[in-house]
N, C-alpha and C positions, 0 to 999 in steps of 0.2 A: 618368830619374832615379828611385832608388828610392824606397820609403813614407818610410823612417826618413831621408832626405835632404831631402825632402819639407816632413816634420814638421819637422825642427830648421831648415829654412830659413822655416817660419811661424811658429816661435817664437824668430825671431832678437828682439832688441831693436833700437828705434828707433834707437839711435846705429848699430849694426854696418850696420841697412839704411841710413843715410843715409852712412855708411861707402863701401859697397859703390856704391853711388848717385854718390858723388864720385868711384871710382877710373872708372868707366866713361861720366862727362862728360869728363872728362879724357883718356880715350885715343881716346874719340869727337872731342875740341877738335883733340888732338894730327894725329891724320887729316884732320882737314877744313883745318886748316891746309897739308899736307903737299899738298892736293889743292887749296889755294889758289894753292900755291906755280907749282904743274903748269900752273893755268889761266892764271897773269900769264904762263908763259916760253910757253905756245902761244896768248896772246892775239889773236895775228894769226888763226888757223886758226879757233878756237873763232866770231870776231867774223862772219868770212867766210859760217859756217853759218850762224849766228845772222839776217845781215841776207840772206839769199836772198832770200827771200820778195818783201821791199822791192825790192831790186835786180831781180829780174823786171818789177814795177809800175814803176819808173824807165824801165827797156827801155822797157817801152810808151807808157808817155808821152810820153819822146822823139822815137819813130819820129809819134804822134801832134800833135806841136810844141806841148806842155805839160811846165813845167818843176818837176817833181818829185825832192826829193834830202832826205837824213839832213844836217843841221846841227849844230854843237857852237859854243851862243850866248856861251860863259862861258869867263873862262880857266881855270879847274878843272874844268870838266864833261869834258873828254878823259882827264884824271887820273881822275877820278872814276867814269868810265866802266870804264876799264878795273880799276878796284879793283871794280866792282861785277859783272862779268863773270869776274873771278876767281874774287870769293866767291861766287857763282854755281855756277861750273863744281867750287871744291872741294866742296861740298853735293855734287854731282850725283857727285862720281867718289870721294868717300868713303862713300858712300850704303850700300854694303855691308858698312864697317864700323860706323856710329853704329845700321842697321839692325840688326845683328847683339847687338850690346851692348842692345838696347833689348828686344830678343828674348829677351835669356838672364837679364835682370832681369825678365823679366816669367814666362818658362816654366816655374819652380820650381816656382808655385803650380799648374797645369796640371799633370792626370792626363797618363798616358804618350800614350791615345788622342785627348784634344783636342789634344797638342802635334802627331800624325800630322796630324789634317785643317787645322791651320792650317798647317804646311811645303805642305801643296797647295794652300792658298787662297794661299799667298806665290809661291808657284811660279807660279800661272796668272796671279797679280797683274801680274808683269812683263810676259810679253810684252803682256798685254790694255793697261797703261797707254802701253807704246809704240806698239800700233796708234792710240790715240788722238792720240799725239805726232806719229803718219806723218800722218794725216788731217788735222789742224790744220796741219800743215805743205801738205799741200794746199790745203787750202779760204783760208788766209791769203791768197795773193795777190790771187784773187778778190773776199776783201770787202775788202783794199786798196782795190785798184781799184775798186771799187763806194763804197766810202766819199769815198773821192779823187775820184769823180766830180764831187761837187757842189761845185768851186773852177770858181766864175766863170773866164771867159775873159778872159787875158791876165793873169793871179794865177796866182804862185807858188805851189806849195805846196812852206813849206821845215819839213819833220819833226823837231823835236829829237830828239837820237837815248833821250835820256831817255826820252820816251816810248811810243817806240817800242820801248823794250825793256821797258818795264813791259807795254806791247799785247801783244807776243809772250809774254811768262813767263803773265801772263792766260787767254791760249788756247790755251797747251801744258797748261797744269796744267789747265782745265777739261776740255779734252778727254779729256784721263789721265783725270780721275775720273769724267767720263761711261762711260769703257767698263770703269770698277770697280764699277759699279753694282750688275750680277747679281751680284758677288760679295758683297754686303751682303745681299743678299735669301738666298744659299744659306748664308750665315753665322748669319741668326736662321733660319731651317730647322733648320740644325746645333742651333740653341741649343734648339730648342721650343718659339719665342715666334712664327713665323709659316708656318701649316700653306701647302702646295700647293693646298689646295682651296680655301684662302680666295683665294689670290695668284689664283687662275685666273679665282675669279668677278669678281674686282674688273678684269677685263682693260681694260675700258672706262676704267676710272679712270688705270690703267696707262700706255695709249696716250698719253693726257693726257696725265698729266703728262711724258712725255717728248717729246712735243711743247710743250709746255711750257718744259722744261729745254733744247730746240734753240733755241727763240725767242730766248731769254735768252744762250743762248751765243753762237751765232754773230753775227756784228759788223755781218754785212746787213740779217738776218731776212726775206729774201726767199725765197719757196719752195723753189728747189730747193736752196740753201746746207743750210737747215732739214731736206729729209729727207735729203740725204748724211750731215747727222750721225744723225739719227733714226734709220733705217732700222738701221746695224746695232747701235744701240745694243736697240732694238726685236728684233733678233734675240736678243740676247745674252741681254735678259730676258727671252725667252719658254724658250731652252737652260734657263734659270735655275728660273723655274718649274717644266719640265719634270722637271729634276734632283728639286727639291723635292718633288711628285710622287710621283716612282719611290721617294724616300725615305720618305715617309711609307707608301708601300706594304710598304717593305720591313720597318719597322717596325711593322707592325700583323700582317705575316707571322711575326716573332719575338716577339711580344706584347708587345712596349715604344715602341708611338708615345707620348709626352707627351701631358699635359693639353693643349689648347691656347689651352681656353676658363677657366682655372683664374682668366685677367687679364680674363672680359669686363664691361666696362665696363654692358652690359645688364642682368646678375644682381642681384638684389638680397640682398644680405646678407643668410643666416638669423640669427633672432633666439635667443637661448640657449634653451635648453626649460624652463628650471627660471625664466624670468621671471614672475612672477607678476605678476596684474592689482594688485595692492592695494601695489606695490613702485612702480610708476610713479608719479610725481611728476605732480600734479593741478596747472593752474594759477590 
C-alpha cells in the first residue's frame, strides 16, 4: 500500500474505522457460520477424529478387562455436543477468512517491509502450529492412559464426553502454541526490543523455562511425556536464536542494528545539566 494511502487511512476518523471494523466482523461472523454449517452436516467425520485418541485407550483397556468409555449423562449434552463441535470446526475452517480480515485491518498502519516479514512469520506459523497438533495427537493416548491408570479395580471409568473435549481442544491449542514460541522471540528480534546475544547468554534460563512449560503441558508430567515435547520445542528456540544472531550480524554489517539497551531497566536516568543545586527542594 502506498505512503498517501497510508496516510489517509491514519487519518480516517473514529466512526469510518469503527465503520470499517463492522463490515469485516460481519463477513468474518458470515464465514464462521457457513463453516459451522459444514461442521454439523460432517459431524459424524469431524467426532471420529476428534475422539481417536480415547478410542485407542478404550482398546486397551478392554483387551486389559477394565471398562473405559465416553458417556453423554444429560438429555441435552448429545445436542449440545454436537452444537459445540460445530462451532468448533466453523472457527477452524473459516480460520482463513476472519484471519485474513484481521490482517488487512491491521496492515494499513504497516510500512511495505514489516508487512513482508510478517506474511513469513504467518506462513511458518502454520505448518509449525500443526506439528504441534500432530504431536499432542501423539502424546494424548498415552497420558490417557497414564491418567486412567489410577481407577481402582473393578471401577468404571465412564468420561463425559464434555470433558473430554474441553481435555482435547486444551492440548491441541497448548501444543500449537508451544511450537510458536521461536516465532515470538524472532519477532521482538525483528522489532529491536530483544538482541541474539542477549537470547544466547540467558540459554540456561531458556532450557528452564521450557522445561517448565512441558511440566505444565503435558497431562502425565512424567519424563519422557515432558522431553517428546521439550526437545523439539528446545530445538526450534535454539533455530530461533540462531536466526536472531545472524540478524543482528547482519545489521551491524549495514550499520543499522537498534539500540537494544535504550529499555535497560539497569541505567539510571541522566539528570538535565542546566539543574542546579539551589533549584532542589530542601526538606
Amino acid at each position: 500500500m502506498s505512503a498517501p494511502v497510508q496516510h489517509r487511512r491514519a487519518q480516517m476518523p473514529l466512526a469510518e474505522h469503527l465503520r470499517e471494523l463492522r463490515r469485516r466482523l460481519v463477513i468474518s461472523l458470515i464465514a464462521i457460520a457457513a463453516g459451522t454449517v459444514v461442521g454439523w452436516i460432517y459431524y459424524t467425520q469431524i467426532f471420529d477424529v476428534i475422539s481417536r485418541p480415547i478410542d485407542q485407550v478404550v482398546e486397551e483397556a478392554a483387551a486389559s478387562g477394565r471398562d473405559v468409555r465416553l458417556v453423554v449423562s444429560g438429555v441435552t449434552d448429545a445436542f449440545m455436543l454436537q452444537v459445540k463441535v460445530a462451532v468448533i470446526s466453523g472457527l477452524v475452517i473459516a480460520s482463513p477468512v476472519w484471519l485474513f480480515q484481521l490482517w488487512s485491518f491491521v496492515t494499513p498502519g504497516l510500512h511495505s517491509r514489516e508487512r513482508k516479514w510478517v506474511y513469513v512469520l504467518v506462513a511458518i506459523s502454520v505448518p509449525l502450529f500443526l506439528a504441534g497438533v500432530v504431536l499432542a495427537f501423539f502424546l494424548m493416548p498415552k497420558g490417557l492412559e497414564v491418567l486412567l491408570g489410577f481407577t481402582p479395580e473393578n471401577v468404571g471409568n465412564y468420561l463425559p464426553v464434555d470433558r473430554y473435549l474441553s481435555f482435547f481442544i486444551r492440548m491441541v491449542i497448548v501444543f500449537g502454541i508451544g511450537f510458536l514460541t521461536p516465532l515470538f522471540i524472532v519477532g521482538l528480534n525483528m522489532l529491536g526490543i530483544l538482541s541474539g546475544k542477549r537470547l544466547a547468554s540467558a540459554w540456561r534460563y531458556i532450557i528452564f523455562g521450557v522445561f517448565v512449560f512441558a511440566a505444565v503441558a503435558t497431562p502425565t508430567g512424567d519424563p519422557i511425556t515432558m522431553a517428546v515435547l521439550a526437545a523439539p520445542v528446545l530445538v526450534l528456540v535454539a533455530a530461533a536464536v540462531g536466526f536472531s544472531m545472524l540478524n543482528d550480524r547482519r545489521r551491524r554489517r549495514n550499520g543499522a542494528e537498534p539500540d537494544y539497551d535504550q529499555f535497560d531497566d539497569d541505567e539510571i536516568s541522566p539528570l538535565p545539566e542546566s539543574v542546579d543545586s539551589e533549584d532542589v527542594p530542601r526538606g
